[in-house]
N, C-alpha and C positions, 0 to 999 in steps of 0.2 A: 519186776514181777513179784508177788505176794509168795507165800509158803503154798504148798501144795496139801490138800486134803491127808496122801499118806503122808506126810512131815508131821503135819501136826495130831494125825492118830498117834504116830508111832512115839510121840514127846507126851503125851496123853496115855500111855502104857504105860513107859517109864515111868510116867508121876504116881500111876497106881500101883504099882509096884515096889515103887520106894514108900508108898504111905502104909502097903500093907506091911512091911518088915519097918515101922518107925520104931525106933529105940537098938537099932541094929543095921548092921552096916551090912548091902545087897555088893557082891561081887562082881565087878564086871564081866567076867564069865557068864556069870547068870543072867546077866541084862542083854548080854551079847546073844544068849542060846535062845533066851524066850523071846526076843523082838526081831532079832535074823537079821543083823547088823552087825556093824566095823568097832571098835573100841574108840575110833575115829570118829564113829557118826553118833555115839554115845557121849563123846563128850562135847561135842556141837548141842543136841540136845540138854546135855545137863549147864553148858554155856547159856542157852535158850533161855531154861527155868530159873536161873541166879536173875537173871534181865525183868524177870516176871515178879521177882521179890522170894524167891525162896529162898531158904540158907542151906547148902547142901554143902554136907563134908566129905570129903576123898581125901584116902590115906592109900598109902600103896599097898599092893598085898591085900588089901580089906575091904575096900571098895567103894560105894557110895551112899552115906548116912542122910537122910532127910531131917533138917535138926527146927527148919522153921518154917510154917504154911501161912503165905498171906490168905487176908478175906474175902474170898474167890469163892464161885461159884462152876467150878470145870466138875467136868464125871466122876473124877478120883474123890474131890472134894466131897461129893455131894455123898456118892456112892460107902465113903467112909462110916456116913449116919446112920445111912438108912436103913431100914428095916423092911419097909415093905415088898411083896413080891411080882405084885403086879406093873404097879404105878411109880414109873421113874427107874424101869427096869433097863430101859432102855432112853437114852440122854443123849440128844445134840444140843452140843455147846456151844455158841459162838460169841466172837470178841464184840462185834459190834452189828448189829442188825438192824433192818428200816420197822420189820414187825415180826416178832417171834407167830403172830397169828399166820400171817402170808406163808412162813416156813412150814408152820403145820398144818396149815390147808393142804399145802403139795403133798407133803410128807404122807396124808390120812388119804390122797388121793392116791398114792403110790402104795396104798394098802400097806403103810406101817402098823408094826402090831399096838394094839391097844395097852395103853400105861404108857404110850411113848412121850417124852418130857423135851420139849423144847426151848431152851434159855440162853441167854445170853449176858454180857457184860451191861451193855450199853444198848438200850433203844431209842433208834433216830427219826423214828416215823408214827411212835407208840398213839393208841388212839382208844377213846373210851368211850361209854353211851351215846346214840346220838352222832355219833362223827368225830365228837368232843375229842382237841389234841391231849397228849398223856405225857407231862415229862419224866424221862427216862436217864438222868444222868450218868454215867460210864462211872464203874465200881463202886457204888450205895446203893443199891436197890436190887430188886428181886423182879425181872424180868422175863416169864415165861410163860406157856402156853401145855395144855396136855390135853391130849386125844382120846377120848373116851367113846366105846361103842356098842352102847346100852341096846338091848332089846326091850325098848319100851315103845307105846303108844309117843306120837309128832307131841300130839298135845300138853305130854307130862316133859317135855322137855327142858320148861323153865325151871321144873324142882333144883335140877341139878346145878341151876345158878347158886340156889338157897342154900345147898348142901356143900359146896365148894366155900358159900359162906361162914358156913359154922363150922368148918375144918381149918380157916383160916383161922378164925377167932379162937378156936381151941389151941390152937400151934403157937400162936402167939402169948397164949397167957401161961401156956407150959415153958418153951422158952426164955421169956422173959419177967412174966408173973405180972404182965398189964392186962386188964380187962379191958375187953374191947367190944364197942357196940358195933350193930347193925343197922346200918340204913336202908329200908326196903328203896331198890331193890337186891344192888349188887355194891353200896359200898360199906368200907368200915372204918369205923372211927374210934378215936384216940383225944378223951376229952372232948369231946365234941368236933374235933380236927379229922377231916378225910385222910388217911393213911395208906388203904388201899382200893382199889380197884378191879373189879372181876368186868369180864366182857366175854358171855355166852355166845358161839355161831355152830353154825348146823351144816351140816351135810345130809341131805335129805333129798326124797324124792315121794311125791301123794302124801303118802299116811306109815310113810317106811324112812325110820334113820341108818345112816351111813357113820356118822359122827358126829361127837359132841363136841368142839373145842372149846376151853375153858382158859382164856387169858387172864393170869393176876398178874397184877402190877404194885408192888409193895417198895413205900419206902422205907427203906430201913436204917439206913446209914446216912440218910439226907442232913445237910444240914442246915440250921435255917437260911443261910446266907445263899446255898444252892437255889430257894426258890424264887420265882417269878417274885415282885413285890407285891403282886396285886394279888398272891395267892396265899401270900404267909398268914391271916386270918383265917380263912378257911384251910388248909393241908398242915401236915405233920408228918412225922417220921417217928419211928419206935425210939432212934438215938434221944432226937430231941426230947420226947416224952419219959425217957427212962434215964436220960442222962448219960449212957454207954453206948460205946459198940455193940452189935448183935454178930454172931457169926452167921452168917447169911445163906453157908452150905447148911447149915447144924437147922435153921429155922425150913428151909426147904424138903431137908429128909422129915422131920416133922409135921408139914402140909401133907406130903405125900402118906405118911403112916395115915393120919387122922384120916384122910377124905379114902383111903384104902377101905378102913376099917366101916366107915358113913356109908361109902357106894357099895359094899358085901350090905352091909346091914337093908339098904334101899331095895336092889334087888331081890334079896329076901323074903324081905316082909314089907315092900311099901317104903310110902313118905311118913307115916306117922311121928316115929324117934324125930326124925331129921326137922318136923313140922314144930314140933314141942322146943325142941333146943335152939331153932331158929328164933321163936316165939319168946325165949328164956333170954337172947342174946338184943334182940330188937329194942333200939332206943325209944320206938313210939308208939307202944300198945299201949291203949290204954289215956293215950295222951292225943291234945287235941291238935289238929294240923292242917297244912295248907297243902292240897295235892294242884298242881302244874300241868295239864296237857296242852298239845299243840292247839288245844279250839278252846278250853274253858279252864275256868277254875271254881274251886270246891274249899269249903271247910268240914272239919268233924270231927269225930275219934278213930282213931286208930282203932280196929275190933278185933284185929288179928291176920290171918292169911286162909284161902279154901288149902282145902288138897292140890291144887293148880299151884299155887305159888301167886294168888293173883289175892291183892291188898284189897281189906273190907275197912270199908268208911263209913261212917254212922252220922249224917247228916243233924242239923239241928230240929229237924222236921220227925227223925225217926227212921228217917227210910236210909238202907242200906244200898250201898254203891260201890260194885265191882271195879277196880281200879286195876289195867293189864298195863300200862305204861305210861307212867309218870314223873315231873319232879318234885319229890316234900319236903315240907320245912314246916317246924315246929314254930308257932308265932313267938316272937316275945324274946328267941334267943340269937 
């Protein structure tokens, strides 16, 4: 039989507790009084964490030092960065999941509160546009889902794809200092290389939403020998493109700040900001392209986006052509 949910909350306390006092040794008194456990089941747990890659020191009389954090993405981790107070306030973790999306379906149906963050290590079932499978290899990548529960108009729903986009691409270039484009409509790229992956779903009902959830899927730690063969031309990873590690908690609490600050700003005052900056990140304004639907195809220019989030084409004839879901490619590259 597996670990029990309290097991691994209460090993999940512990980690945030030893990361809030890092550079100082927590007592096992103290670990004892605030988790309501044995010195026994304390050190089962700090047995646990050594297994997971941590370096934790214990001295007698002085207690337990956290001295080294692998590149994880658990609560404590993430919670270390962050700043924001809405979004990622609340974090379920897990080691390995079929879809961080299927968890926060339940989750938004069990009326979890909004900014709730759902991630994981490893996705075994991950999926993107279209049906399209998503690989998700176990410890490099950023695997998650968050619940958002806008009072907005059905119809303006797709913004919030767009806005999840430009928080990505801002997190990333603070981060790690890469500039990252936009592919209308929900992915981003890295040198022209897909990196990551957004997949919008709704909870709704007529003309009234219930929830937004917003699956990114980012590689980050991939490396190129992790990918499919058939995929190494098209996909990348921040390592690859930057050469390093990324810390993968530290890039998350950053998504979370970003897209905090974008979804105040949206509510506010509208899609405008969000509209512009999408428009400033976007690989193919301006440039000519091939749009993809299931029945035809199209050439043109890229013109920009409406207030919808829905792509303007400018044909060679002149006439403009509202594009709600498609797939482009720039000719030529």
């Amino acid at each position: 039989m597996g670990e029990t949910m309290e097991g691994k909350s209460m090993r999940q306390h512990l980690l945030q507790l030893l990361m809030e006092q890092r550079g100082s040794f927590v007592s096992g008194q103290e670990i004892s009084d605030e988790l309501g456990c044995s010195r026994t089941a304390i050190w089962k747990h700090i047995s646990e964490l050594r297994k997971e890659g941590y370096v934790i020191d214990a001295v007698q009389r002085k207690g337990y030092q956290l001295m080294y954090a692998p590149n994880r993405v658990t609560e404590p981790e993430i919670k270390r960065h962050l700043q924001s107070t809405v979004l990622a306030k609340h974090i379920r973790y897990e080691e390995s999941v079929k879809s961080t999306q299927e968890i926060a379906q339940r989750l938004s149906y069990e009326h979890c509160p909004e900014g709730t963050l759902v991630i994981a290590d490893e996705q075994t079932g991950g999926r993107g546009r279209l049906g399209r499978s998503w690989q998700s290899p176990k410890g490099s990548g950023i695997w998650m889902s968050l619940i958002l529960r806008p009072d907005i108009p059905l119809q303006k729903s797709p913004q919030l794809t767009l806005l999840a986009a430009v928080s990505v691409a801002k997190a990333i270039y603070k981060t790690t200092g890469m500039q990252a484009e936009i592919k209308w409509p929900n992915d981003i790229l890295l040198n022209g290389k897909k990196a990551v992956g957004i997949l919008t779903e709704l909870q709704a009902e007529s003309d009234r939403i219930h929830a937004v959830i917003i699956g990114i899927g980012i590689n980050v730690n991939v490396a190129e020998t992790e990918f499919d063969p058939s995929l190494r031309d098209i996909a990348t990873s921040l390592k690859i493109e930057g050469n390093e590690d990324v810390n993968r908690a530290k890039l998350v609490a950053c998504i979370m700040e970003e897209m905090e600050t974008l979804y105040h700003e949206y509510l506010q005052n509208g899609f405008g900001l969000i509209k512009l900056l999408w428009e400033g990140y976007a690989e193919s304004i301006g440039k000519r392209i091939r749009v993809r639907t299931l029945h035809e195809q199209k050439e043109g220019i890229a013109k920009g986006i409406t207030e919808e989030g829905v792509l303007l084409l400018e044909d060679d004839l002149g006439e403009i052509h509202h594009i709600y879901s498609a797939d482009i490619e720039i000719p030529g590259t």
